[in-house]
C-alpha positions in Angstrom: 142.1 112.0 80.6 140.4 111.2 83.9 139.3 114.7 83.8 137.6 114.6 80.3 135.7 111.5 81.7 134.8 113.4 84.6 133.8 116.3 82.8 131.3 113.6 80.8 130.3 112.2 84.1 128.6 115.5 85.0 127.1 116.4 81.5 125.8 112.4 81.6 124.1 112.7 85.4 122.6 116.5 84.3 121.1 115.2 80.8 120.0 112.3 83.4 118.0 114.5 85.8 116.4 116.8 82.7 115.0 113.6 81.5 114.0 112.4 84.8 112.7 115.7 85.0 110.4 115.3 81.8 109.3 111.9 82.6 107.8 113.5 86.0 106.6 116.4 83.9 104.2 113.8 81.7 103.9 111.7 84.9 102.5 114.9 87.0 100.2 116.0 83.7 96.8 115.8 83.8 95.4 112.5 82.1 92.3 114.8 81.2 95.0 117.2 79.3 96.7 113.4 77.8 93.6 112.5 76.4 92.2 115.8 74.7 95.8 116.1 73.0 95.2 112.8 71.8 91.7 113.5 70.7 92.0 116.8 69.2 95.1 115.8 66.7 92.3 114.6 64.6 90.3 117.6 64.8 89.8 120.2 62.4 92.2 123.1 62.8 90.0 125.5 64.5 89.7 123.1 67.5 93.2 121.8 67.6 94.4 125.5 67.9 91.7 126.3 70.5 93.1 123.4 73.0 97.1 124.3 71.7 96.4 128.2 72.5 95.6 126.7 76.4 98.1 123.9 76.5 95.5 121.4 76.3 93.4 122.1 79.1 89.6 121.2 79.5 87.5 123.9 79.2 84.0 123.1 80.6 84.8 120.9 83.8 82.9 123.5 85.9 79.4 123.5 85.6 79.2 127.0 86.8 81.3 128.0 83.1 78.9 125.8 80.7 75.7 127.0 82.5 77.1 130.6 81.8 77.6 129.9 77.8 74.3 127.5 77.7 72.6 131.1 78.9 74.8 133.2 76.5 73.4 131.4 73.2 69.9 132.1 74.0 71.5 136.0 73.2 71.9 134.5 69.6 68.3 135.2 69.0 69.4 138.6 68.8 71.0 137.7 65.5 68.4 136.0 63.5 69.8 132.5 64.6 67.9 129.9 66.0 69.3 128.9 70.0 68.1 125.5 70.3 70.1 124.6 67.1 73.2 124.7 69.7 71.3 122.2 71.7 72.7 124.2 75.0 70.4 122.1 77.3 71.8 119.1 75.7 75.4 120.0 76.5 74.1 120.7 80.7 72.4 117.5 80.8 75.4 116.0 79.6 77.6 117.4 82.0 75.3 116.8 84.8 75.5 112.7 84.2 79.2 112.7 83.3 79.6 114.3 86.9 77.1 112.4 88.5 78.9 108.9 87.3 81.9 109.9 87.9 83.0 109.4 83.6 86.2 108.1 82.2 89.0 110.9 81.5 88.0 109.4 78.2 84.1 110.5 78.3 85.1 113.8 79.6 87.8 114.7 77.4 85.1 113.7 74.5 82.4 116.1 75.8 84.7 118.8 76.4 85.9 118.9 72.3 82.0 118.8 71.6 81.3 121.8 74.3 84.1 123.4 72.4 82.8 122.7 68.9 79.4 124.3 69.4 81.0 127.2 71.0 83.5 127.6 67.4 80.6 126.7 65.5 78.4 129.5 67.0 80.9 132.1 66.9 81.7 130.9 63.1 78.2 131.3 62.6 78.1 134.6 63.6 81.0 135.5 61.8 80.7 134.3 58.1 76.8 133.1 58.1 75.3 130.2 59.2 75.0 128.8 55.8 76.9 128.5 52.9 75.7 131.2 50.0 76.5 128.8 47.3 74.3 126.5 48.4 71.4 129.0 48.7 72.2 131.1 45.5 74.1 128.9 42.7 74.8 132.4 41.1 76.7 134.1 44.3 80.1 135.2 43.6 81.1 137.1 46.7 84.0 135.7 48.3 83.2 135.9 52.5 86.5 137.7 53.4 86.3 137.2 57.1 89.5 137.0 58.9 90.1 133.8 61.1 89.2 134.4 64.6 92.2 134.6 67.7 91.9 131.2 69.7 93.7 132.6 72.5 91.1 135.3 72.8 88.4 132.7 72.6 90.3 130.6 75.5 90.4 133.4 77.4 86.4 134.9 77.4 85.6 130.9 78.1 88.5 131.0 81.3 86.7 134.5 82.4 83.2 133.5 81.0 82.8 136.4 78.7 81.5 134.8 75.9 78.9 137.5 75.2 82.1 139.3 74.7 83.8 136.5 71.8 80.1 136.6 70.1 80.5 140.8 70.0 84.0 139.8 68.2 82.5 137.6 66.4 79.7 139.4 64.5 80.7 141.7 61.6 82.0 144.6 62.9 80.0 147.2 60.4 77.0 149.5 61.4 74.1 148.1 58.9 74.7 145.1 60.6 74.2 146.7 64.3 71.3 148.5 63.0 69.8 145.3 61.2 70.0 144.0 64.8 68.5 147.0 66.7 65.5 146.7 64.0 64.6 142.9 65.0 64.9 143.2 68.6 61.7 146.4 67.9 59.9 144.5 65.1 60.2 141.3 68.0 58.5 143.7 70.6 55.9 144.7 68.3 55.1 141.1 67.9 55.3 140.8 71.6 52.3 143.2 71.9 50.4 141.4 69.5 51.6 143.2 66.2 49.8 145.5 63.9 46.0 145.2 62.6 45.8 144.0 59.0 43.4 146.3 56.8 40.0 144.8 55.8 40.3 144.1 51.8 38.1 146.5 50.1 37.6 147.4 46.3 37.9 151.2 46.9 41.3 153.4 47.9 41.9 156.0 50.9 42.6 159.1 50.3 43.4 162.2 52.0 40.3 164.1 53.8 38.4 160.8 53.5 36.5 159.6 56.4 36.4 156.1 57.1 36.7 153.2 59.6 39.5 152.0 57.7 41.4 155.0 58.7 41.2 154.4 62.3 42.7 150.8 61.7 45.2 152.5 59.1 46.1 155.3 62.1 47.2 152.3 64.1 48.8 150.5 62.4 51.5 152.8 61.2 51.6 154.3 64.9 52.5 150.4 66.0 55.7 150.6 64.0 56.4 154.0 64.5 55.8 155.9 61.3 52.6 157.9 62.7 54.6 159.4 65.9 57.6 160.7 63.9 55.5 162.7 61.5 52.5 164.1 64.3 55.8 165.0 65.6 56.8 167.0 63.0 53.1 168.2 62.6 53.6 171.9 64.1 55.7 172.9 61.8 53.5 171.9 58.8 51.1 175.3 57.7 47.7 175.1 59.6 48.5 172.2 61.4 45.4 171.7 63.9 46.1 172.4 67.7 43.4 169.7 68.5 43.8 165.8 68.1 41.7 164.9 64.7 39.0 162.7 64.3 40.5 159.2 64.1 38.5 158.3 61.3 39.6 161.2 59.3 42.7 160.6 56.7 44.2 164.2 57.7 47.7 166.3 56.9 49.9 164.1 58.9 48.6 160.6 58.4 49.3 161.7 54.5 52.5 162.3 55.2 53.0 158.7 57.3 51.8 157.0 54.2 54.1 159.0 52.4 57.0 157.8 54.2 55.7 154.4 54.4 55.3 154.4 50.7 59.0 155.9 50.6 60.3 153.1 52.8 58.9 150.2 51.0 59.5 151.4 47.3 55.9 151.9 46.6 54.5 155.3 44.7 54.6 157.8 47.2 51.3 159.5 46.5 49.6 159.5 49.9 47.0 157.1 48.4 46.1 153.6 50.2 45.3 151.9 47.1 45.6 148.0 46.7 49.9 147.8 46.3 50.6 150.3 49.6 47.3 147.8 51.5 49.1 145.0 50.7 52.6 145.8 52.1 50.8 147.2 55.1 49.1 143.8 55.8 52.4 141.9 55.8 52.7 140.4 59.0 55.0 141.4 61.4 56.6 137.8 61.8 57.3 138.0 57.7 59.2 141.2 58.5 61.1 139.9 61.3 62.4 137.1 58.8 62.9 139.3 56.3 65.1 140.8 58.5 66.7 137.7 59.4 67.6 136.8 56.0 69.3 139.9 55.7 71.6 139.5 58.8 72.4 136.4 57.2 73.5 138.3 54.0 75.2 140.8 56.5 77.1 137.6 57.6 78.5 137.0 54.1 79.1 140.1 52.8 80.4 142.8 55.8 84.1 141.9 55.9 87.5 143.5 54.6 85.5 146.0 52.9 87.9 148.6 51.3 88.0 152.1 52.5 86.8 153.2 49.0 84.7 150.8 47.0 81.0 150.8 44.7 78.1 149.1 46.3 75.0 148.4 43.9 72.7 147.3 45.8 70.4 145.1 43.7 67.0 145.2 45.2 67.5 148.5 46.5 67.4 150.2 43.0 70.6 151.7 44.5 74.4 152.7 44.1 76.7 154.0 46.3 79.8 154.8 45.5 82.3 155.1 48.8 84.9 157.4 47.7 88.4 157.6 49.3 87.9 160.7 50.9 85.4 159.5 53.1 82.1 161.4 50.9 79.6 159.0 49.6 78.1 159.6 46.5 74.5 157.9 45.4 71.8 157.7 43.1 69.1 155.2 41.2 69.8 152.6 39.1 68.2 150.4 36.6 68.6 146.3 37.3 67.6 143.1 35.8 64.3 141.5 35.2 63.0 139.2 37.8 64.0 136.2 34.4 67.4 138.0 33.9 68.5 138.7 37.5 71.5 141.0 38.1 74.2 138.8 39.8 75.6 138.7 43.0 79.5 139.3 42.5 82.6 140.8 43.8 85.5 142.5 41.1 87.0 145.4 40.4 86.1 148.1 37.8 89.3 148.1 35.6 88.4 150.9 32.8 85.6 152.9 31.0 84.3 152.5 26.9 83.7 156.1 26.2 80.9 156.3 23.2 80.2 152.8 23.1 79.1 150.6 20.3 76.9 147.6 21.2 76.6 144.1 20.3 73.1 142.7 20.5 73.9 139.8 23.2 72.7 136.2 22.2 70.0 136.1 24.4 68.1 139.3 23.8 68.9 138.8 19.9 66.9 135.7 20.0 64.2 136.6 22.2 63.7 140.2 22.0 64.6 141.7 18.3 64.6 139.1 16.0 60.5 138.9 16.8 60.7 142.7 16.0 62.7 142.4 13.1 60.2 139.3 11.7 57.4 141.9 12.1 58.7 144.8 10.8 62.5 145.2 9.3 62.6 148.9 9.7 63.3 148.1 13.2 66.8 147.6 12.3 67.3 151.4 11.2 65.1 153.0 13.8 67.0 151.9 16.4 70.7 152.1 13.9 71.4 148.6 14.1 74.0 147.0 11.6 74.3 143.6 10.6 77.1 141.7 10.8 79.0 138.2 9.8 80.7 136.5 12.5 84.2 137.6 11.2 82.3 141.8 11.3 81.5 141.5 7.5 78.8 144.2 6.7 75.5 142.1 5.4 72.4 143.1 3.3 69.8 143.2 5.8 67.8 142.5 2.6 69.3 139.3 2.4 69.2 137.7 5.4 67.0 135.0 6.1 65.3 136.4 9.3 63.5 133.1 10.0 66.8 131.5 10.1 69.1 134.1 10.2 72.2 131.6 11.7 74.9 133.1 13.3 75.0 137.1 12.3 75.7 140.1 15.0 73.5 143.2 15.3 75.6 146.1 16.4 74.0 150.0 17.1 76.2 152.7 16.2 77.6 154.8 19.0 75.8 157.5 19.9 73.1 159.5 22.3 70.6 156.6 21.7 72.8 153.9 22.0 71.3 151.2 24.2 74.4 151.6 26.5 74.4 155.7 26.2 77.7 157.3 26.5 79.7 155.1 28.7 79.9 151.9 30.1 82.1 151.1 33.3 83.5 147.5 32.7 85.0 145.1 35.5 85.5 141.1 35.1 83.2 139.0 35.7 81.7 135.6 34.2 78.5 137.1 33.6 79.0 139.9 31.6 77.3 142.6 33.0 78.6 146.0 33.3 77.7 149.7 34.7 76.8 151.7 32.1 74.3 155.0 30.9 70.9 155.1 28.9 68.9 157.0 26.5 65.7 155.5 29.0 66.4 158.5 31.4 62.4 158.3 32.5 63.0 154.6 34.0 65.0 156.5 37.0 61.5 158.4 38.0 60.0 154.9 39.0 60.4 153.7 42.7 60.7 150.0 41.0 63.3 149.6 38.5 64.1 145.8 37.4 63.8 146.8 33.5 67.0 145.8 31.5 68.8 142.3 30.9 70.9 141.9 33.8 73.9 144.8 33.2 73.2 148.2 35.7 72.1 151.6 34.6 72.7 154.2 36.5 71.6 157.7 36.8 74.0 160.7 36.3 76.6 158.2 35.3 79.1 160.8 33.5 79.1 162.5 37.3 79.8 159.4 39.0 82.7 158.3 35.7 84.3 161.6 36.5 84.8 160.7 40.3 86.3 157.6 39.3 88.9 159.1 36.7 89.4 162.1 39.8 90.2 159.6 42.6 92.2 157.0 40.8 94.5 159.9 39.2 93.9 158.6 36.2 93.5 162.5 34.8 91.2 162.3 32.5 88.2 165.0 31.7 84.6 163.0 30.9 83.2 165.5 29.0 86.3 166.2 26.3 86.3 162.4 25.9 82.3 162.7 25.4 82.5 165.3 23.0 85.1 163.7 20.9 82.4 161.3 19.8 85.0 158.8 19.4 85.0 155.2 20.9 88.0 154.1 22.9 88.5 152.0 26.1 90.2 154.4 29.0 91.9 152.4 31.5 91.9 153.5 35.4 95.1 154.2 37.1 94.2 152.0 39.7 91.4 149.6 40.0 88.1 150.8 42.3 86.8 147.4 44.3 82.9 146.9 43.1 80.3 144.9 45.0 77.0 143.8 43.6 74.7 142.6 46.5 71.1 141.7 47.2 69.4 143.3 50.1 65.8 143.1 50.5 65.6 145.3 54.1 67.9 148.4 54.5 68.5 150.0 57.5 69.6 153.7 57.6 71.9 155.7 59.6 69.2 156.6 62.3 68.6 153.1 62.1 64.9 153.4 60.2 64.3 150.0 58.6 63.5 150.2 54.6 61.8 146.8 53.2 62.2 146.2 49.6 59.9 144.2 47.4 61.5 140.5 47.0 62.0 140.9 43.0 63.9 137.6 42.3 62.7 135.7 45.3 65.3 134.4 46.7 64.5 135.5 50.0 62.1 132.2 50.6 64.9 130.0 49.5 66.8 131.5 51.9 64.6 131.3 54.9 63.6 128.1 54.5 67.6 126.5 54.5 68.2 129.2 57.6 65.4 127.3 59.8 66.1 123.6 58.9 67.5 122.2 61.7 71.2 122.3 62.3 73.1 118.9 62.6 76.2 119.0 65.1 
């Protein structure tokens, strides 16, 4: 017995000394580390595992470290954002007077969360946008799939003051976004040397072999961004290309061709011709190009995260899709988008199947506003274009005797067929707005460098082609062309679903990192600029 009791003794005295031990512990703890725990418990998650990831510990008491990330933010520049948003000489000053009245831990622990806040805040900006899309485009569907960033990786760059290096983590880890970048820090140093001339406004066009004082002004101005020294580059290899510099008020060989690439670049008809459209996208002003760019760095934000290794890319304002296959090939070509008063949507789904010699069903809106006018003026229209009327239930009517003042609630469907409005397939994928990839009879709308013709769905060009890769890379064996040919209409499923991204990009950069401005065809690019450089409140 007296041994059990001493037994107990010993367990009693050692549980003694571990709390002992603890109460030292908390004694011997900083009462700066005390009071951000207390602090931060109320904090959002992305502080409170910041501080947990470093056991609590401050992370601006040395002014050395918060003079070294107030210089680091300026580098946000770099990225279309705005430095004094972060208020960095806000955050020295403060730390200056805390240290020079010796502040309560209180004070100090305080600053330090909000030292840390704008430091998450910037990097969050960088990562996902410094806005919210929603808020900018009530029609944006693209969920931001960023992936939360390490706090222990940000605790250590601020312990070794590498925050240059957390930003580079930060920032979408894609190429267009790099290349987005590289393109405002040169359209910045243009500005720097007092951008480009504008050309005087003048009834009559340039053309090739002209002479002209305009030309001179023209000659510079491309040369200022570039375009003129790529192409006199090239120059010796054109036929009878002159050994001798030309007259700089003659429109000769090679400053055709820079128009020609300008016109290329900018979505304008590339005829060599300065006439008023190509003048006018000359004369923007370099600072509307550098926030042109800016927007789209922003979109960059949103958008280039957790992309799939294979996935469609339309790119609205581009006139583009680009189809990323699994194999690592890309496979492009035009397409067809909405009006600027039925915009194309912004959305992110999955293409699910295929309607192989489609029918189609007048939508509501075009019914009302585009063929029943037709129909009014002339009924014939209804054959021309083999459109059948229906009842709500898909009871054939008389056109005869329809009441096409007040028709009430009747379908028009077109037959399947060549001339169907929808062609001979239509690539399907959810989504709230309806729209939908499909062919045309319109083949002659793909020849125009501006293509915002149809109603909101996207035509594309050589769509069987890019329906065949689909079936071919989803195994879903199936032969376009025999299911063509059959002339009979049936949904086709995919054997597995193909990610598809509908975005808006008004500047494109390519892979040698050429910048490609694109007409602002729903303007939404203001609406964006203007909620990008209101102040930020932290």
């Amino acid at each position: 017995m007296q041994g059990i009791v001493a037994i107990l003794a010993v367990i009693a005295l050692m549980l003694s000394g571990v709390v002992a031990g603890d109460d030292r512990h908390m004694a011997a703890q900083d009462p700066l580390e005390v009071e951000i725990a207390r602090l931060v418990a109320d904090e959002p998650a992305a502080l409170r595992d910041f501080y947990a990831a470093r056991m609590h510990r401050p992370a601006w008491s040395e002014r050395r470290r918060l003079a070294a990330f107030a210089e680091s933010l300026q580098t946000l520049e770099g990225d279309g954002l705005d430095p004094s948003d972060y208020r960095a000489d806000r955050l020295v000053a403060e730390h200056r007077r805390l240290e020079e009245q010796d502040a309560a831990v209180e004070a100090r622990a305080r600053f330090d969360l909000q030292a840390t806040r704008v430091l998450l805040t910037a990097m969050r900006h960088l990562q996902r946008g410094r806005l919210d899309p929603r808020e900018v485009d009530p029609d944006w569907e693209v969920p931001i799939e960023a992936l939360p960033l390490d706090p222990a990786m940000i605790s250590r760059a601020v312990d070794g003051q590498r925050f240059e290096q957390a930003f580079a983590e930060a920032r979408p880890g894609y190429a267009p976004y790099e290349r987005l970048r590289s393109g405002l820090a040169r359209y910045r140093n243009i500005q720097r040397l007092g951008g480009w001339p504008p050309l005087p406004d003048q009834p009559r066009v340039l053309r090739p072999g002209d002479e002209d004082e305009a030309v001179a002004l023209l000659r510079e101005r491309l040369a200022m961004e570039g375009e003129l020294e790529v192409m006199v580059a090239d120059a010796g290899t054109l036929p009878g290309a002159a050994l001798e510099a030309p007259p700089a008020n003659r429109y000769d060989a090679p400053l055709e061709a820079a128009v020609r690439r300008f016109q290329r670049r900018h979505l304008l008809e590339v005829d060599g011709i300065v006439g008023p459209q190509t003048r006018a996208a000359l004369n923007v002003p370099v600072e509307a190009r550098i926030d042109q760019i800016r927007v789209n760095l922003e979109r960059a934000r949103w958008l280039l995260h957790g992309l799939p290794e294979a996935f469609v890319l339309v790119d609205i304002a581009g006139y583009q899709i680009s189809y990323f296959r699994p194999n690592g090939e890309i496979w492009r070509s035009r397409i067809v988008v909405g009006r600027p008063y039925r915009r194309t949507p912004s959305l992110r789904s999955e293409i699910t199947h295929l309607t192989v010699n489609p029918t189609w069903t007048v939508p509501p809106t075009i019914l009302r506003e585009d063929v029943l006018p037709r129909v009014r003026r002339d009924i014939g229209y209804l054959w021309r274009e083999r459109l059948q009327v229906l009842s709500p239930s898909g009871r054939p009517l008389d056109p005869w005797e329809v009441d096409w003042q007040n028709p009430g609630n009747i379908m028009l469907r077109q037959a399947a067929g060549p001339q169907n409005a929808l062609g001979q397939v239509v690539i399907r994928f959810p989504n709230d707005h309806l729209v939908y990839l499909h062919d045309t009879p319109a083949q002659g709308l793909f020849a125009r460098e501006q293509r915002a013709f149809s109603s909101g769905c996207i035509r594309v060009q050589g769509v069987l082609e890019f329906a065949q890769l689909l079936f071919d890379d989803t195994g879903s064996n199936q032969d376009m062309r025999s299911l063509v040919d059959s002339g009979q209409t049936r949904n086709v499923s995919l054997a597995s679903r193909m990610p598809v991204i509908l975005h808006y990009w008004t500047v494109h950069a390519d892979e040698d990192g050429e910048l490609a401005f694109r007409p602002d065809i729903y303007e939404r690019d203001g609406v964006l600029l203007r909620a990008l450089d209101r102040p930020l409140a932290l």
